[in-house]
PyMOL Python script that loads the backbone (N, CA, C, O; Angstrom):
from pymol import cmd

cmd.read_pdbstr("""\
ATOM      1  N   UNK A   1     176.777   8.860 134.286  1.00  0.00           N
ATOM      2  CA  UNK A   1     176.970   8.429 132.921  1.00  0.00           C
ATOM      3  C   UNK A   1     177.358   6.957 132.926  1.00  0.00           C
ATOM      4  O   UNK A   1     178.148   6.416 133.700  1.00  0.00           O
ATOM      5  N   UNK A   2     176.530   6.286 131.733  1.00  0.00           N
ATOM      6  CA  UNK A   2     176.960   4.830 131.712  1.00  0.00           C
ATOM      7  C   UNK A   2     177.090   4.376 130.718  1.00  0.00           C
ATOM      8  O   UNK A   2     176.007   4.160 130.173  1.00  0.00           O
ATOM      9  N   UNK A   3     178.066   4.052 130.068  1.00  0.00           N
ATOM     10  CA  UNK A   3     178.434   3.062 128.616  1.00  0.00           C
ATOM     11  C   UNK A   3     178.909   1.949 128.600  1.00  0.00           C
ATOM     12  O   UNK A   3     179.695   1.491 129.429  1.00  0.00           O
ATOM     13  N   UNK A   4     178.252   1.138 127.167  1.00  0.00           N
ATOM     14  CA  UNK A   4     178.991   0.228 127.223  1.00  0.00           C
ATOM     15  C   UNK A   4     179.750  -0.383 125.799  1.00  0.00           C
ATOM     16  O   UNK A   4     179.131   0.127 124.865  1.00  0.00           O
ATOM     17  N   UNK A   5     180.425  -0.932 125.464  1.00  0.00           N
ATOM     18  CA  UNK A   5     180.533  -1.347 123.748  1.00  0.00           C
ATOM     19  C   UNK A   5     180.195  -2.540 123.683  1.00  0.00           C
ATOM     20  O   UNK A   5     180.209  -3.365 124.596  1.00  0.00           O
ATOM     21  N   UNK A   6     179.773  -2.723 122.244  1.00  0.00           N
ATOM     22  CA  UNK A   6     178.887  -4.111 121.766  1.00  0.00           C
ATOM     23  C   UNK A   6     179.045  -3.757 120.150  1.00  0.00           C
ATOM     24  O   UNK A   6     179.148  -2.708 119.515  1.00  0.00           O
ATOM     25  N   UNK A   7     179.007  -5.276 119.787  1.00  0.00           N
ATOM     26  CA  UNK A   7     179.085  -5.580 118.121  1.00  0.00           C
ATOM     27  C   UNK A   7     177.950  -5.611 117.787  1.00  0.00           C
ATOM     28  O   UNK A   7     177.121  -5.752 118.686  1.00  0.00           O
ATOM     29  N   UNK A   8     177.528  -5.505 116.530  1.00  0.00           N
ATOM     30  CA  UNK A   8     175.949  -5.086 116.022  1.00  0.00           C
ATOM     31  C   UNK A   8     175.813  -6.600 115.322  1.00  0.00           C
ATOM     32  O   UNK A   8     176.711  -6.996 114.579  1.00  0.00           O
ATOM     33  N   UNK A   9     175.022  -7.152 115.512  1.00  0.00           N
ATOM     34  CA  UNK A   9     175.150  -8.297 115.038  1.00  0.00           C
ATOM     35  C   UNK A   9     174.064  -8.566 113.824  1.00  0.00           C
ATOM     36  O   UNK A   9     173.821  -9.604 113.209  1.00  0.00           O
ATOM     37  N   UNK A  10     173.617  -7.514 113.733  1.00  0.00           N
ATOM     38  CA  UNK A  10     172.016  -7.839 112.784  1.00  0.00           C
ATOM     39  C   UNK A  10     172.553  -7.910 111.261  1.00  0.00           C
ATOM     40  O   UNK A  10     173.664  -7.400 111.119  1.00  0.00           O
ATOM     41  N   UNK A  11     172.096  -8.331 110.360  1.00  0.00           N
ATOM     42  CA  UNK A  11     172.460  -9.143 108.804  1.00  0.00           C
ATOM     43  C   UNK A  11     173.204  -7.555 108.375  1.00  0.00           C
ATOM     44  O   UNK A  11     174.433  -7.488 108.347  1.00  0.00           O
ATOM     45  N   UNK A  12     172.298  -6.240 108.030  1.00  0.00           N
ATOM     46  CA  UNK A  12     172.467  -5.625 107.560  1.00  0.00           C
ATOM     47  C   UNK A  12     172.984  -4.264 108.707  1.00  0.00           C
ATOM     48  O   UNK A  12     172.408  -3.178 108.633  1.00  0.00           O
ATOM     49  N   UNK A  13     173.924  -4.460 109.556  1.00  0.00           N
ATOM     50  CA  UNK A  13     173.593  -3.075 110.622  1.00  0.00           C
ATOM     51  C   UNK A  13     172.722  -2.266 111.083  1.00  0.00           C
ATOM     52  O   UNK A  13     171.505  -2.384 111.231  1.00  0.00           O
ATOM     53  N   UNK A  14     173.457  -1.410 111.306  1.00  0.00           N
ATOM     54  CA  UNK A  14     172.156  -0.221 111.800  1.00  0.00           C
ATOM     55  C   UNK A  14     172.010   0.517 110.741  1.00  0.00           C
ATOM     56  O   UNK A  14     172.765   1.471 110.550  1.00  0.00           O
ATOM     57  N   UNK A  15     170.876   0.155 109.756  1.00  0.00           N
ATOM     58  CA  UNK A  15     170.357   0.922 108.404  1.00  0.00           C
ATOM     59  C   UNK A  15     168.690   0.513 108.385  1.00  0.00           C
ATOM     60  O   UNK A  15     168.405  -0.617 108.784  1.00  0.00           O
ATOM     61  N   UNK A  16     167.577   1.426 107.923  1.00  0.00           N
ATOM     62  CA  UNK A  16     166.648   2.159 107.856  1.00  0.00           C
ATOM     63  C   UNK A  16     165.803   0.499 109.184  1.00  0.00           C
ATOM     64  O   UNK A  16     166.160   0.425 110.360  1.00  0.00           O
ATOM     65  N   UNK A  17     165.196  -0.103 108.814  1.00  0.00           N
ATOM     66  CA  UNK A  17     164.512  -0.780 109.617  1.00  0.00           C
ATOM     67  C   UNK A  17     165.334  -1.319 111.163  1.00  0.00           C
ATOM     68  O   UNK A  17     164.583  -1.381 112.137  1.00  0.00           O
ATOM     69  N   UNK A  18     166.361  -1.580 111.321  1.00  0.00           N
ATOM     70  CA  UNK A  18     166.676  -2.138 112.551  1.00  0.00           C
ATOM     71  C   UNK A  18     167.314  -0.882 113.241  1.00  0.00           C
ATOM     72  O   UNK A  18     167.723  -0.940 114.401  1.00  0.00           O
ATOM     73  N   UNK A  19     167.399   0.530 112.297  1.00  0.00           N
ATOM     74  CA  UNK A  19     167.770   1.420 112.720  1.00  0.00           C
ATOM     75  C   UNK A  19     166.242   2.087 113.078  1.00  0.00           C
ATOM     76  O   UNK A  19     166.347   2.990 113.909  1.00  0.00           O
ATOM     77  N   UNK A  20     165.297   1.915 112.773  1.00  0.00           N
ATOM     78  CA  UNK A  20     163.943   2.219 112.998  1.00  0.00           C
ATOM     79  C   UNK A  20     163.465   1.684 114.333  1.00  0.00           C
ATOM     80  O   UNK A  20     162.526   2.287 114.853  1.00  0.00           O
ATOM     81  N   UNK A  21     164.113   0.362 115.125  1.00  0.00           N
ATOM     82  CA  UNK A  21     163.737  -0.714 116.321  1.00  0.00           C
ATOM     83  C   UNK A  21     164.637   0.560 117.339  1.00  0.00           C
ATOM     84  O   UNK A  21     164.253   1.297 118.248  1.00  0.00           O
ATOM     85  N   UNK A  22     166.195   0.334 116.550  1.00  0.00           N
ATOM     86  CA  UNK A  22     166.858   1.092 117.500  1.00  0.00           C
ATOM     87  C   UNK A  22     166.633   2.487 118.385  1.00  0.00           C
ATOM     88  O   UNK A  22     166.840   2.580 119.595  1.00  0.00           O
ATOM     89  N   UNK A  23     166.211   3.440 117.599  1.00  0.00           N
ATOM     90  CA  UNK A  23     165.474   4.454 117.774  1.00  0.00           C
ATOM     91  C   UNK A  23     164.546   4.541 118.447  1.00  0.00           C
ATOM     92  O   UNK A  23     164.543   5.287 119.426  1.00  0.00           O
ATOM     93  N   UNK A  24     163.280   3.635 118.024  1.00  0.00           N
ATOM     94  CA  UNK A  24     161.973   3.354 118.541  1.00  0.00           C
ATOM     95  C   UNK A  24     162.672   2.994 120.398  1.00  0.00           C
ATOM     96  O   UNK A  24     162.250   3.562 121.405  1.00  0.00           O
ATOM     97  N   UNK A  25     163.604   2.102 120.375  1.00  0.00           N
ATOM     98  CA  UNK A  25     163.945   1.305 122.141  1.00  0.00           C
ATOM     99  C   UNK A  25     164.578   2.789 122.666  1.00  0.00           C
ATOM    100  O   UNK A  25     164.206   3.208 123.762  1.00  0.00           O
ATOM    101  N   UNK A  26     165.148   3.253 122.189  1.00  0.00           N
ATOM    102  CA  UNK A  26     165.981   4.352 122.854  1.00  0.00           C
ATOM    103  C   UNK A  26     164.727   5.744 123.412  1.00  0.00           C
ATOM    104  O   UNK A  26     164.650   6.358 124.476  1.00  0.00           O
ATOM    105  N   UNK A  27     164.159   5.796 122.538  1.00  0.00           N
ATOM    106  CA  UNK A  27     162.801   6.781 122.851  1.00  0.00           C
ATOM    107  C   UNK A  27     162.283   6.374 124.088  1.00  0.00           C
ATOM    108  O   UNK A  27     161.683   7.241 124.724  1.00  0.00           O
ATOM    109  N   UNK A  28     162.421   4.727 124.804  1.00  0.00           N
ATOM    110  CA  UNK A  28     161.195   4.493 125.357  1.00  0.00           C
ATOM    111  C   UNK A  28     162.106   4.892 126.893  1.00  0.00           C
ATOM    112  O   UNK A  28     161.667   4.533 127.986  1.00  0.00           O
ATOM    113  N   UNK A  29     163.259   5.584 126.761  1.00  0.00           N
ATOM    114  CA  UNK A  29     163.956   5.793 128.186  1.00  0.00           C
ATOM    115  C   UNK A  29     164.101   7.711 128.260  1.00  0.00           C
ATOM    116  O   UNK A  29     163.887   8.464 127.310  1.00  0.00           O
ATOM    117  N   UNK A  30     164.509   8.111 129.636  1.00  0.00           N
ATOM    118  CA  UNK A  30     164.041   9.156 129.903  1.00  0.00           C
ATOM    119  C   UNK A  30     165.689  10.034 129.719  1.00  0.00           C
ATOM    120  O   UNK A  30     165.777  11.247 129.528  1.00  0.00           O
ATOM    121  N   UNK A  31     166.670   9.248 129.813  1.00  0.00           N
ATOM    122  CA  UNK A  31     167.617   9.263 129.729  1.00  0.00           C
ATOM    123  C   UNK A  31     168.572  10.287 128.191  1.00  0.00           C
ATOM    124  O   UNK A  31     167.785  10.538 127.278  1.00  0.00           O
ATOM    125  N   UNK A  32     169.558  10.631 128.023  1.00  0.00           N
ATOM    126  CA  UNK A  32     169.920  11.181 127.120  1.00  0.00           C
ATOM    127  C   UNK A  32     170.890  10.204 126.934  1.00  0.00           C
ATOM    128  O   UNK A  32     171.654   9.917 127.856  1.00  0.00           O
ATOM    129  N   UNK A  33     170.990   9.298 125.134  1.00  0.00           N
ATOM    130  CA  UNK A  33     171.613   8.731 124.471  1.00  0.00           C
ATOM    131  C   UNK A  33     172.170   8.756 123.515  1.00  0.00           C
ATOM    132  O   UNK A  33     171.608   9.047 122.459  1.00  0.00           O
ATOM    133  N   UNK A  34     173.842   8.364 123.623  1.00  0.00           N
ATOM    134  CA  UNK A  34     174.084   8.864 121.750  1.00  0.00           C
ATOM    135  C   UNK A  34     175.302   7.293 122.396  1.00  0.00           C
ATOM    136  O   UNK A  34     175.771   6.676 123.352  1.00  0.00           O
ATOM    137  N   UNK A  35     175.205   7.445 120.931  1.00  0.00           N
ATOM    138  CA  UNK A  35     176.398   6.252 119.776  1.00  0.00           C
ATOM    139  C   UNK A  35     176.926   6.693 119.097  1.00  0.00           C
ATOM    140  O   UNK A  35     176.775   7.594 118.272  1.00  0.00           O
ATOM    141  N   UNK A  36     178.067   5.683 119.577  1.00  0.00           N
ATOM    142  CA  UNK A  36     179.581   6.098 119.142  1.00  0.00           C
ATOM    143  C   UNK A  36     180.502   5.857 118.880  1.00  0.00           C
ATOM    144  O   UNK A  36     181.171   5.408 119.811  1.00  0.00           O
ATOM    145  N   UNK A  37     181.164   5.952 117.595  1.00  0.00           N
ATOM    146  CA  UNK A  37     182.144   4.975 116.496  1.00  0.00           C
ATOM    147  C   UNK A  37     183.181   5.994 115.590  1.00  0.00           C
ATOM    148  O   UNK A  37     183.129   6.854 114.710  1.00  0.00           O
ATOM    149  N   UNK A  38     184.076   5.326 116.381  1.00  0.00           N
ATOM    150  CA  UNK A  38     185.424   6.463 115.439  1.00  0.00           C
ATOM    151  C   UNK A  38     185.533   7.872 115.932  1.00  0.00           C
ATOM    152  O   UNK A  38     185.745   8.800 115.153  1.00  0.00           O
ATOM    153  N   UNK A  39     185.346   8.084 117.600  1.00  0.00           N
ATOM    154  CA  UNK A  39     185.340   9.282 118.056  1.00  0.00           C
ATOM    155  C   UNK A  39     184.024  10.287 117.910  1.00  0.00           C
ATOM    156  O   UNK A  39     183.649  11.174 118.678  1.00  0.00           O
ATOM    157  N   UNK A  40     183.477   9.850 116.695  1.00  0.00           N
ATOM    158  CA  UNK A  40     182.278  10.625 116.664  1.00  0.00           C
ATOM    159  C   UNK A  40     180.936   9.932 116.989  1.00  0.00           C
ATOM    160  O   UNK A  40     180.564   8.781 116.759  1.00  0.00           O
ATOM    161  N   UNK A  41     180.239  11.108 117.670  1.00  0.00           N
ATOM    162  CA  UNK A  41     179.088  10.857 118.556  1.00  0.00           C
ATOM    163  C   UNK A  41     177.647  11.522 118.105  1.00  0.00           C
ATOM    164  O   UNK A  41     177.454  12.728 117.950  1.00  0.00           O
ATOM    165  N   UNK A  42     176.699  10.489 117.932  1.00  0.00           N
ATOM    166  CA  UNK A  42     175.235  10.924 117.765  1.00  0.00           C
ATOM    167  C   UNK A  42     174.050  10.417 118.717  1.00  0.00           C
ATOM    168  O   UNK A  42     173.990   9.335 119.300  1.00  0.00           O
ATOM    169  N   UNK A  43     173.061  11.539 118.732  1.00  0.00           N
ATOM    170  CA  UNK A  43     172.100  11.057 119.211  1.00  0.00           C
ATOM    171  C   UNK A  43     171.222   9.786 119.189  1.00  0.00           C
ATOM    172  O   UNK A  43     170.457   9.611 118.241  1.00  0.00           O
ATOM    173  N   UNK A  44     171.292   9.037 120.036  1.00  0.00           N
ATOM    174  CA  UNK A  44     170.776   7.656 119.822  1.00  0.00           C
ATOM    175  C   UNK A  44     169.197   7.572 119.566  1.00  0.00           C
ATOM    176  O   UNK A  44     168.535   6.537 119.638  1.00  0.00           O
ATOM    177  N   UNK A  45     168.774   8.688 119.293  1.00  0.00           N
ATOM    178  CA  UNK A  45     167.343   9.232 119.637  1.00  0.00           C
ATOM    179  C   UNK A  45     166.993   9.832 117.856  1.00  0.00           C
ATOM    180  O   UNK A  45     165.887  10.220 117.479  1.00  0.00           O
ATOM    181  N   UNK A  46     167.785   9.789 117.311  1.00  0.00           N
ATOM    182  CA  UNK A  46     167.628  10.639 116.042  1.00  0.00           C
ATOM    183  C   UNK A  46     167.724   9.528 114.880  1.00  0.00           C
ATOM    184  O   UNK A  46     168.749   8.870 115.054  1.00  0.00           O
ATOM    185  N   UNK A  47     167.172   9.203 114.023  1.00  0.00           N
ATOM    186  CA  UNK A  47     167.260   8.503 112.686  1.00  0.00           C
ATOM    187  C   UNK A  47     168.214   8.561 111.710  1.00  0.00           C
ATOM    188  O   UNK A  47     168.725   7.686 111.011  1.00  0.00           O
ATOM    189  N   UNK A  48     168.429  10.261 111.817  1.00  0.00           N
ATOM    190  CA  UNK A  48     169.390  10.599 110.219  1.00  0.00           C
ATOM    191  C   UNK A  48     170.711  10.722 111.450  1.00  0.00           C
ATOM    192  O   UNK A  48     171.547  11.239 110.709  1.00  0.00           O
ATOM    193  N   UNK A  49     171.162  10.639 112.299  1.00  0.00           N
ATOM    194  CA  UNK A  49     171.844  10.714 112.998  1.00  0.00           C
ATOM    195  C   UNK A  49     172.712   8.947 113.396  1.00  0.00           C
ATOM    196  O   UNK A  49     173.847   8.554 113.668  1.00  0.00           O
ATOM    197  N   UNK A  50     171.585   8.453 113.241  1.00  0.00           N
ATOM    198  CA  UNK A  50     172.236   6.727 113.562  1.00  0.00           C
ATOM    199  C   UNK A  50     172.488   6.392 112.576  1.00  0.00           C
ATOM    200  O   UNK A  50     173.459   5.641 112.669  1.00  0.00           O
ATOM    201  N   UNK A  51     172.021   6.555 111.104  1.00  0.00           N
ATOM    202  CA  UNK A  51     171.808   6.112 109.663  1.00  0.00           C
ATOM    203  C   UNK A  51     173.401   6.831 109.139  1.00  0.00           C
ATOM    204  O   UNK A  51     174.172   6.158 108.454  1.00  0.00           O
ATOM    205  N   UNK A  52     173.661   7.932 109.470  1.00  0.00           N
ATOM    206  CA  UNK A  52     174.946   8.911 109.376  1.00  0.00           C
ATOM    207  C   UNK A  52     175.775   8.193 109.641  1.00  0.00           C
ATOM    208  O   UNK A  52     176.847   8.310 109.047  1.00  0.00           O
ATOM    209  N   UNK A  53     175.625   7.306 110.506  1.00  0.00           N
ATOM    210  CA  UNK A  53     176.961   6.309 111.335  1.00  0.00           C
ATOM    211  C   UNK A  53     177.494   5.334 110.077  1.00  0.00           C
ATOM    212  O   UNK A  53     178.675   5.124 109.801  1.00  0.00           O
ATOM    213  N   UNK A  54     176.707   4.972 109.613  1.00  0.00           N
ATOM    214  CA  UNK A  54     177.174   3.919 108.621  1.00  0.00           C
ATOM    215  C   UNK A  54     177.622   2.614 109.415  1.00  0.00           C
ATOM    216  O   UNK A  54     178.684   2.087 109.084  1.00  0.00           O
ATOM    217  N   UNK A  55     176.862   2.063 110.449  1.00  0.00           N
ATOM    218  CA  UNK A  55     177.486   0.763 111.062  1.00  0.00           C
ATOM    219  C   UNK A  55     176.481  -0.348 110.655  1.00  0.00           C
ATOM    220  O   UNK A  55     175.257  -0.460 110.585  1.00  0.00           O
ATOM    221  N   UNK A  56     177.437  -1.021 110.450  1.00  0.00           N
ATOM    222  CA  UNK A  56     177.591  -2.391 109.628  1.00  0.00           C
ATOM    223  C   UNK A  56     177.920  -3.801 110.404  1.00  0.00           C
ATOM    224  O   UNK A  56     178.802  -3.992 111.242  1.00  0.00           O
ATOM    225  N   UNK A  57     177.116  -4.581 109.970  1.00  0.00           N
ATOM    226  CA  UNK A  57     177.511  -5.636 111.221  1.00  0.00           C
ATOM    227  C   UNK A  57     179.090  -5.929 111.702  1.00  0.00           C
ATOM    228  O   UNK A  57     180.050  -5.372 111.170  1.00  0.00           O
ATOM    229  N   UNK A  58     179.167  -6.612 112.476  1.00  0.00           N
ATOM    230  CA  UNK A  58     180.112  -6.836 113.476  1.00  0.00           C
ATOM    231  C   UNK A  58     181.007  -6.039 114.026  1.00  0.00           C
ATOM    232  O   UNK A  58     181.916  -6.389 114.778  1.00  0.00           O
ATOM    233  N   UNK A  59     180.592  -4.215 113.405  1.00  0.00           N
ATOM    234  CA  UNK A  59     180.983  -3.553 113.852  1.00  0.00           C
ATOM    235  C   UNK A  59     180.888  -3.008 115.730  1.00  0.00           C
ATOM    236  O   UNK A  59     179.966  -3.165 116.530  1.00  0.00           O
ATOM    237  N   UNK A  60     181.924  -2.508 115.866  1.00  0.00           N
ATOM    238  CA  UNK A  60     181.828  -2.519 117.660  1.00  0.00           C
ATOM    239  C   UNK A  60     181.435  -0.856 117.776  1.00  0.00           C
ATOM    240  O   UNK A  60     181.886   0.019 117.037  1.00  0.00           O
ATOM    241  N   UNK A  61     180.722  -0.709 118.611  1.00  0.00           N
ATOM    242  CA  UNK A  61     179.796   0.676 118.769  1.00  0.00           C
ATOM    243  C   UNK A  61     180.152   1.115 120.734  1.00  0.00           C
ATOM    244  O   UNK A  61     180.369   0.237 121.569  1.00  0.00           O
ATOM    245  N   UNK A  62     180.129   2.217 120.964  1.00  0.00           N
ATOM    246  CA  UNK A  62     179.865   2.587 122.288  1.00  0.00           C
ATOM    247  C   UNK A  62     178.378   3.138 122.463  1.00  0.00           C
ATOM    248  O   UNK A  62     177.914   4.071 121.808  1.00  0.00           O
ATOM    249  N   UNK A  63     177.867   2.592 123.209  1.00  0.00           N
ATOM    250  CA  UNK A  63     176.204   3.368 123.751  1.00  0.00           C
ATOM    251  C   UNK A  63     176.763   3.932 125.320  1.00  0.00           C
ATOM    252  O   UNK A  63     177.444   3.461 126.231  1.00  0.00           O
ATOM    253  N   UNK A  64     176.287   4.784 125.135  1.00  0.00           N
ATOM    254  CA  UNK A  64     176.166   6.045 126.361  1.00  0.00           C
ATOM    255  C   UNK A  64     174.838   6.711 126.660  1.00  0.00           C
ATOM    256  O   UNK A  64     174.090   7.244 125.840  1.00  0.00           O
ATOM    257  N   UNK A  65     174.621   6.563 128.330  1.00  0.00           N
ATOM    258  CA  UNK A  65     173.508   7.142 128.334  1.00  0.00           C
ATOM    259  C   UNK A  65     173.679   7.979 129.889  1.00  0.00           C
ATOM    260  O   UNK A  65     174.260   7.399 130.806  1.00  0.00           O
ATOM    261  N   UNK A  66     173.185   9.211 130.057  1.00  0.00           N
ATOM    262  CA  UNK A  66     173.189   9.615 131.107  1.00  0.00           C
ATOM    263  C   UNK A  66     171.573  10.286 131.576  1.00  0.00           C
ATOM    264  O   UNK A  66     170.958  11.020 130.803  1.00  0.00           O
ATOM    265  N   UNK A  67     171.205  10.022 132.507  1.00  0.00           N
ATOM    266  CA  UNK A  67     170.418  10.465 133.345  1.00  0.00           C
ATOM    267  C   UNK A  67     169.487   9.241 134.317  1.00  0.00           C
ATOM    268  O   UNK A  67     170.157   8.328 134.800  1.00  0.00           O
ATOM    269  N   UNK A  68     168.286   9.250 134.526  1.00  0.00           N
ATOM    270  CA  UNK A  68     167.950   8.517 135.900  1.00  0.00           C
ATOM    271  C   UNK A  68     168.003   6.987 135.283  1.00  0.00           C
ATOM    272  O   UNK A  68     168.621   6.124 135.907  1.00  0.00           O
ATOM    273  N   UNK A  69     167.393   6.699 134.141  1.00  0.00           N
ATOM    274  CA  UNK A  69     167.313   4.962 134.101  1.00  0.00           C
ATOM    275  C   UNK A  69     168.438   5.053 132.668  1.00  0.00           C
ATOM    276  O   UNK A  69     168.302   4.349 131.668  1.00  0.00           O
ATOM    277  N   UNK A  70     169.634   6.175 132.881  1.00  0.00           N
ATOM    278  CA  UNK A  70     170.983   5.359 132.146  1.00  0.00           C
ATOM    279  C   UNK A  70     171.283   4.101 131.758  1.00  0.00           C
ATOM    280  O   UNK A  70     171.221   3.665 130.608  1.00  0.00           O
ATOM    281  N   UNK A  71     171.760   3.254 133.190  1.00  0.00           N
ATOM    282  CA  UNK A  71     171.836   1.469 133.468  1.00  0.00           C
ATOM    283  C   UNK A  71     170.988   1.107 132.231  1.00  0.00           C
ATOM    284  O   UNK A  71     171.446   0.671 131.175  1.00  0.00           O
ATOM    285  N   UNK A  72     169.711   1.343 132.499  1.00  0.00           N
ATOM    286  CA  UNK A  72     168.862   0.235 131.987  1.00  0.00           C
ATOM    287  C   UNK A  72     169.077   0.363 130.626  1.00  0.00           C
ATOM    288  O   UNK A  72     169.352  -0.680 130.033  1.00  0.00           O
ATOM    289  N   UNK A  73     169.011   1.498 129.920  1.00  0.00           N
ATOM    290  CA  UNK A  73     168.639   2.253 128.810  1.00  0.00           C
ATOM    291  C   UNK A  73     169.904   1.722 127.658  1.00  0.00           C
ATOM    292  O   UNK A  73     169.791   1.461 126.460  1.00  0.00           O
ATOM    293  N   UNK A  74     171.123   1.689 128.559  1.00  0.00           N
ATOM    294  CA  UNK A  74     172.563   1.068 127.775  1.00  0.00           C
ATOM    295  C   UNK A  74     172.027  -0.449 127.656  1.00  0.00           C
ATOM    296  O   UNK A  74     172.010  -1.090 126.605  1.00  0.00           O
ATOM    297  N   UNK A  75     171.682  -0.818 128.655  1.00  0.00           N
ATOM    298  CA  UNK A  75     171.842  -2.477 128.559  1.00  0.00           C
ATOM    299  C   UNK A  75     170.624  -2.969 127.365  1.00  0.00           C
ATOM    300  O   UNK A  75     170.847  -3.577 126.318  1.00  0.00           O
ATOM    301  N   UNK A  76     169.336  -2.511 127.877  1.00  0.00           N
ATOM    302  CA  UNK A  76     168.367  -2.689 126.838  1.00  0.00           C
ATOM    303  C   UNK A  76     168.745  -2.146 125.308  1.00  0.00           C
ATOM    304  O   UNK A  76     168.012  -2.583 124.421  1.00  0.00           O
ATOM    305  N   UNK A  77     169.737  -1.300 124.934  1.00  0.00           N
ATOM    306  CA  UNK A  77     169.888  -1.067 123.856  1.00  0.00           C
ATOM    307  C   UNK A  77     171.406  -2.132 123.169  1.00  0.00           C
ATOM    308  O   UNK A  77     171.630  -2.766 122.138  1.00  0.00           O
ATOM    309  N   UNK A  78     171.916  -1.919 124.052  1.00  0.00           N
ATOM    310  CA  UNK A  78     173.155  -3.612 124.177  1.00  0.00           C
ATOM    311  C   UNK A  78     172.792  -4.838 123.264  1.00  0.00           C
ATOM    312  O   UNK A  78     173.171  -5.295 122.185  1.00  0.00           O
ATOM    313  N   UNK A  79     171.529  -5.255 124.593  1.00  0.00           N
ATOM    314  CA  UNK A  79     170.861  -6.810 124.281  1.00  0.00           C
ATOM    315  C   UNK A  79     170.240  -6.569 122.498  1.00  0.00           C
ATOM    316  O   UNK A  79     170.497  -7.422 121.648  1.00  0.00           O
ATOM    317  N   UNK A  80     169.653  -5.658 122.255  1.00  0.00           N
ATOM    318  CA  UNK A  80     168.653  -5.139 120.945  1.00  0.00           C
ATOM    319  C   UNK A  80     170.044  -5.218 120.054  1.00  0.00           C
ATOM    320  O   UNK A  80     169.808  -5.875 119.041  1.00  0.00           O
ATOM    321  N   UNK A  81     170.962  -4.914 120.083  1.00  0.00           N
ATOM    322  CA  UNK A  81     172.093  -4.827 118.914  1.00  0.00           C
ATOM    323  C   UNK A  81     173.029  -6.095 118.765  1.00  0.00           C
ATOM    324  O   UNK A  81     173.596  -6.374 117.708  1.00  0.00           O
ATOM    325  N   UNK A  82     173.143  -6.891 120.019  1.00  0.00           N
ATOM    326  CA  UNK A  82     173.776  -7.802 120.296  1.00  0.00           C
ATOM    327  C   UNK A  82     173.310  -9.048 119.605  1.00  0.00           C
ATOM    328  O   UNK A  82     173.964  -9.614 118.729  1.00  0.00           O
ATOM    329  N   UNK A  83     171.995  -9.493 120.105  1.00  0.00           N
ATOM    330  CA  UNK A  83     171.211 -10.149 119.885  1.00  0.00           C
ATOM    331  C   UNK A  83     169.530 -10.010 119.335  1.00  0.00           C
ATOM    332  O   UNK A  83     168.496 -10.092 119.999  1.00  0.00           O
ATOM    333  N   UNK A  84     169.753  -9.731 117.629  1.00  0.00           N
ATOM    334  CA  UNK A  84     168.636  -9.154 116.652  1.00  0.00           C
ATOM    335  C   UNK A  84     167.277 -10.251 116.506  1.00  0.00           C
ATOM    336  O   UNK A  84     167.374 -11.330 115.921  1.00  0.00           O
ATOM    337  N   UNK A  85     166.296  -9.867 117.006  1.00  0.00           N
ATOM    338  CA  UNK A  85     165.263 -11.017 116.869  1.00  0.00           C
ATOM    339  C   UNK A  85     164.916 -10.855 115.064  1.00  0.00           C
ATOM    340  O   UNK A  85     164.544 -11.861 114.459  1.00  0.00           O
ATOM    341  N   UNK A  86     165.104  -9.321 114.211  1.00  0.00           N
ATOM    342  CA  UNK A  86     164.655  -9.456 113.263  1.00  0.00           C
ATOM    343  C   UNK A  86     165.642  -9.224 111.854  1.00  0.00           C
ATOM    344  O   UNK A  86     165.667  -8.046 111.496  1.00  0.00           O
ATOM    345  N   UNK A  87     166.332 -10.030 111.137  1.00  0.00           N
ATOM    346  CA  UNK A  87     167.306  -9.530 110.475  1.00  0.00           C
ATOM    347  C   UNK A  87     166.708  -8.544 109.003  1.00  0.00           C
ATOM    348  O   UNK A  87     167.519  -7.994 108.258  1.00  0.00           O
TER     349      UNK A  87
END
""", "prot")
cmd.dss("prot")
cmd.show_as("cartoon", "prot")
cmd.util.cbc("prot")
cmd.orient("prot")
């Protein structure tokens, strides 16, 4: 298992389109992912599940991922929240 925390930096958080990128990057690993804010935990893989979160920029998030490309799967989802190419 590997996590890490990071601030969401995108204009509007994680809501319907950058929550649409988020989803889309997390799919592309083999790994099992969820996010996690205020003790409670969702699938990083699910839409109505990240959208449920209600996170809002500069909010600080935990990503967790466990299985073979974990590492990568946290960090690539890190860099994507950290640093938003699309606001």
């Amino acid at each position: 298992m590997y996590s890490k925390t990071a601030a969401v930096k995108n204009q509007v958080g994680l809501h319907a389109r950058p929550a649409t990128f988020f989803i889309q990057k997390a799919n592309e690993f083999k790994s099992n992912i969820w996010v996690e804010k205020d003790e409670r935990r969702v699938n990083a893989k699910s839409l109505l599940g990240v959208l449920s979160m209600g996170i809002t920029r500069d909010m600080e998030i935990n990503i967790i991922a466990s299985g073979s490309d974990e590492t990568e799967a946290v960090e690539a989802l890190v860099e994507l929240i950290a640093n938003p190419t699309t606001d």
